[in-house]
C-alpha positions as CSV (number, residue, x, y, z in Angstrom):
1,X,3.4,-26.7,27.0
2,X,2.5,-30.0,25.3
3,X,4.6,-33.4,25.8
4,X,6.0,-35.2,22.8
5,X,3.1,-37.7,23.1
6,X,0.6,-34.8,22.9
7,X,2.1,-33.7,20.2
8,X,2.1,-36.9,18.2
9,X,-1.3,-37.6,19.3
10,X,-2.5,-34.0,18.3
11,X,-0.6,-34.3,15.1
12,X,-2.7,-38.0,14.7
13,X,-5.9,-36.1,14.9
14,X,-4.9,-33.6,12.3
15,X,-3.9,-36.2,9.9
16,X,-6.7,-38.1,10.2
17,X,-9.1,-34.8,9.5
18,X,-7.2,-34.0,6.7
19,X,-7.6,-37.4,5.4
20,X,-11.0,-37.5,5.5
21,X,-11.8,-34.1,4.0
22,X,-9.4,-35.3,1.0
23,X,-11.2,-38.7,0.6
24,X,-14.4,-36.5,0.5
25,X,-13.1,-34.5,-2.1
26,X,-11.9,-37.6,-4.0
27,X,-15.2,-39.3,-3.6
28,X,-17.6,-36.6,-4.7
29,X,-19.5,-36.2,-8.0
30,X,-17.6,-33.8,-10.5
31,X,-19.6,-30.3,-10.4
32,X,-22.0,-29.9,-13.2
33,X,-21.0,-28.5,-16.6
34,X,-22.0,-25.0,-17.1
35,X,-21.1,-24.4,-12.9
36,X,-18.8,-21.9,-13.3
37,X,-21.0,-19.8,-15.3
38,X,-23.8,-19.6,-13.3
39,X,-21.6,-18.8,-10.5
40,X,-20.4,-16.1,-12.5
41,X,-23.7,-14.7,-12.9
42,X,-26.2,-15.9,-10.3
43,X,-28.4,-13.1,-11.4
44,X,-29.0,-12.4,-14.8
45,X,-28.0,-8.5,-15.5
46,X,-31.5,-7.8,-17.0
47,X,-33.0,-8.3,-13.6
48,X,-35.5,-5.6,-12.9
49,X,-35.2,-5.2,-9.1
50,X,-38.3,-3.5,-9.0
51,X,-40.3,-6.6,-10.1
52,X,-38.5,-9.0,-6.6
53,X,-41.4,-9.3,-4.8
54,X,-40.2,-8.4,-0.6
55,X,-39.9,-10.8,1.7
56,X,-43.1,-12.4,3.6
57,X,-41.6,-10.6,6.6
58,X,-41.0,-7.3,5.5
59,X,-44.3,-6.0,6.4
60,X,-43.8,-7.1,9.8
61,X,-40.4,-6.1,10.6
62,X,-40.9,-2.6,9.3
63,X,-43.7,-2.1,11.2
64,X,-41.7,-3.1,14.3
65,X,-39.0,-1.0,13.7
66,X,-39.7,1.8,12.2
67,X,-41.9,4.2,13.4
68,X,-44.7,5.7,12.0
69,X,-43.1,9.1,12.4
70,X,-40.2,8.0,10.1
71,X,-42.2,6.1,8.2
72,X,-43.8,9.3,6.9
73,X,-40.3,11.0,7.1
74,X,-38.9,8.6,4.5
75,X,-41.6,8.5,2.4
76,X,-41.9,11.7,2.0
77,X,-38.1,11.9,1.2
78,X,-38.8,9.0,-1.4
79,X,-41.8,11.0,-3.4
80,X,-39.4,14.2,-3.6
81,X,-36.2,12.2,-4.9
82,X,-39.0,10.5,-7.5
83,X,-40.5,13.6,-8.6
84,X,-36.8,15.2,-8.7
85,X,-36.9,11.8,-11.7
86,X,-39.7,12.6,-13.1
87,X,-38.5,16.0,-13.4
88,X,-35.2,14.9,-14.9
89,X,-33.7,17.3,-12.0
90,X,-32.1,14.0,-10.0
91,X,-28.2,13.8,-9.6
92,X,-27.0,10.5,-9.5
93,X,-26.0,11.0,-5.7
94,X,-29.5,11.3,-5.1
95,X,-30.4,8.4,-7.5
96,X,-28.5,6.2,-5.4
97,X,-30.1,7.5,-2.4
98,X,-33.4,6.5,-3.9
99,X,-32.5,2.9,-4.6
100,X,-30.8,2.1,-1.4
101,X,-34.1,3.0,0.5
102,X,-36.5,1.3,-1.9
103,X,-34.6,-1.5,-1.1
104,X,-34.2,-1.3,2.6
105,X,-37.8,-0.9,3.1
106,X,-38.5,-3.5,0.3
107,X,-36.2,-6.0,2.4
108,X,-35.4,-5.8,5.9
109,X,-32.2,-7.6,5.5
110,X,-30.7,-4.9,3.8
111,X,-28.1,-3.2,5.7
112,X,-26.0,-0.2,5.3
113,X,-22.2,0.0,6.3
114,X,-21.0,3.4,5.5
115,X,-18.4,6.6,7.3
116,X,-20.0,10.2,8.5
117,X,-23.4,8.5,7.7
118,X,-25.6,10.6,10.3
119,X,-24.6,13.2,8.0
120,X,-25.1,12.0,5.0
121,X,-22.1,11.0,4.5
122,X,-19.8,13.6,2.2
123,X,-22.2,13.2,-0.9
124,X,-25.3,12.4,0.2
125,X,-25.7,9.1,-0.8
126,X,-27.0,7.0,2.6
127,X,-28.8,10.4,3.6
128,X,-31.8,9.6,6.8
129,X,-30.8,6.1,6.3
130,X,-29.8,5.9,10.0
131,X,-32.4,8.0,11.4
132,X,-34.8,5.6,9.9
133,X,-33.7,2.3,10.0
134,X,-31.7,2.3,13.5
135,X,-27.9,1.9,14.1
136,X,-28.0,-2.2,13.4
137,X,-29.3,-1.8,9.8
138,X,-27.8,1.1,8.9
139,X,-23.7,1.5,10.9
140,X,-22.1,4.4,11.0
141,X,-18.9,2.8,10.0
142,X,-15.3,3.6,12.0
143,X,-12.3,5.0,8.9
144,X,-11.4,1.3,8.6
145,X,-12.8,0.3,5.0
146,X,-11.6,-3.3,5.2
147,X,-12.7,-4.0,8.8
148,X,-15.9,-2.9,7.5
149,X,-16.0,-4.0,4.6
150,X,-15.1,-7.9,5.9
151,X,-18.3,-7.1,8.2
152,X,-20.6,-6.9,5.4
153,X,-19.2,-10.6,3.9
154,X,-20.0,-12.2,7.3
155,X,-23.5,-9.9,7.0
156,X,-24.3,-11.4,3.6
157,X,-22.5,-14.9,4.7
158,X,-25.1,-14.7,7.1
159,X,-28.5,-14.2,4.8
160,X,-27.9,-10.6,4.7
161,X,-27.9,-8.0,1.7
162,X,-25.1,-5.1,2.8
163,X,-24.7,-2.2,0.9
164,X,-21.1,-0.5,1.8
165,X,-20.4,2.9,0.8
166,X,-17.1,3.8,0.4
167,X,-17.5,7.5,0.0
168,X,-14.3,7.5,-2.5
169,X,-13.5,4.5,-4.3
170,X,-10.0,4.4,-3.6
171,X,-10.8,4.4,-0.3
172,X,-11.4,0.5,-1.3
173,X,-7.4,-0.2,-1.7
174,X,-7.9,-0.8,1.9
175,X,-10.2,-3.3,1.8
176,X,-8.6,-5.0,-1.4
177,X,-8.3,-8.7,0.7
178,X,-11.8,-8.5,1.5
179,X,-13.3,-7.6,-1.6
180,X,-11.0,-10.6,-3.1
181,X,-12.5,-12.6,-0.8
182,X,-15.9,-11.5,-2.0
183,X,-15.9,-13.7,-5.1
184,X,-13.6,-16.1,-4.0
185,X,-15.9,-17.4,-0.7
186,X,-18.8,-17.8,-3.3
187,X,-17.1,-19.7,-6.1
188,X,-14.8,-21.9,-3.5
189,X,-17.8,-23.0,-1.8
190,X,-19.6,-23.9,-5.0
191,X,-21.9,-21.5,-4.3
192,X,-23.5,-22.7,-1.5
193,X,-22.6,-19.2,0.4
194,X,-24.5,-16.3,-1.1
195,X,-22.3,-12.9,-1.2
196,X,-25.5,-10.4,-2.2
197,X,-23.1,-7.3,-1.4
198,X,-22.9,-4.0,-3.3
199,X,-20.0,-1.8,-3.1
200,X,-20.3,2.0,-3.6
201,X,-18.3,4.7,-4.1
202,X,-17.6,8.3,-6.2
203,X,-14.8,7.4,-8.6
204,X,-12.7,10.0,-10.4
205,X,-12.0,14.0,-9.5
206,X,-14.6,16.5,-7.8
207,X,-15.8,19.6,-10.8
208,X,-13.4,22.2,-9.2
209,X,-10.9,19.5,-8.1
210,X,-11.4,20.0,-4.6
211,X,-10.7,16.5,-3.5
212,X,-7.1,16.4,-4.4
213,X,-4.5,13.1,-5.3
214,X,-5.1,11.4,-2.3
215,X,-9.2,11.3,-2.8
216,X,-9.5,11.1,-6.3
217,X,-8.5,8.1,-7.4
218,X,-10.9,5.6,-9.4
219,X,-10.4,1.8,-8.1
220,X,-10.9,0.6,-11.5
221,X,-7.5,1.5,-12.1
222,X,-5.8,-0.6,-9.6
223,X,-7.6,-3.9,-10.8
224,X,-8.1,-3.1,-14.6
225,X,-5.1,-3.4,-17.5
């Protein structure tokens, strides 16, 4: 219990902290025109990901945690999804596949937050992600989607590039606070903490229906007029 004097002194030290972050505020340049928009887009949607050079690191950390084993495991996972490409035989399950292991071995700091993910999760999409990259990188996520999803913002807070899968978008109404928090933590702070984190998810009805009302939602729907 505090005293009536600790309490006034402790409500001293609060005012005089708030004070100084508002004189702060007050005594700082306005932001620069044009701000808001870069924000907006910090990366202009033509960018060709494939053209980001890695990392001076990446060499090194691969070689450190990967094996050579699965090294050659995923590789040769990666030249079968490309010729599937080439082919014009992919499905867009496996596209995604593709990308989010051309980027994990591209840049170590790309993690993987995702449910039933040593299998594959239910469409494939973070398939031998875990068996390649170890449990840190690539989390085989509890049936939480905003705990884990308010992992990957302290991930990409951090320096970190997480990639969540959601296995169904709607799955994402519980994680709606977190993903607000997503754009607002990088606009509030003026963008001086990066939020590179890509949320994924199948949207919309299985072929033969089999996913039913509660699994079938699209998220767009909940956020879009």
């Amino acid at each position: 219990m505090f005293t009536t004097e600790e309490l006034k002194a402790a409500k001293k030290d609060v005012q005089e902290t708030v004070k100084h972050a508002m004189d702060f505020a007050d005594n700082s340049p306005e932001p620069k025109a044009g701000l808001a928009q870069e924000l907006e887009y910090p990366t202009p949607p033509d960018t060709d990901y494939n053209k980001i050079a890695p990392p001076s690191f990446a060499k090194t950390v691969n070689e450190r945690t990967i094996s050579s084993e699965q090294m050659m495991n995923v590789h040769s996972h990666i030249d079968a999804l490309r010729k599937k490409a080439e082919d014009g035989l992919i499905t867009i399950a496996e596209a995604v596949n593709l990308a989010i292991h051309e980027e994990m071995l591209r840049d170590p700091t790309t993690t993987l937050q995702a449910e039933d993910l040593q299998a594959g999760s239910s469409f494939g999409i973070p398939g031998l992600t875990q068996q390649t990259y170890g449990s840190l990188r690539a989390s085989d996520e509890i049936i939480d989607e905003g705990h884990f999803i308010g992992k990957s913002i302290g991930e990409a807070m951090n320096g970190y590039r997480p990639i969540v899968e959601l296995m169904n978008t709607n799955f994402g109404i519980y994680g709606m606070a977190e993903i607000a928090s997503c754009g607002n933590t990088y606009l509030q702070s003026g963008g001086q903490f990066k939020l590179p984190l890509t949320i994924l998810g199948a949207g919309g009805t299985a072929p033969d229906q089999a996913l039913g009302a509660e699994h079938s939602q699209p998220l767009h729907a909940y956020i879009m007029v």
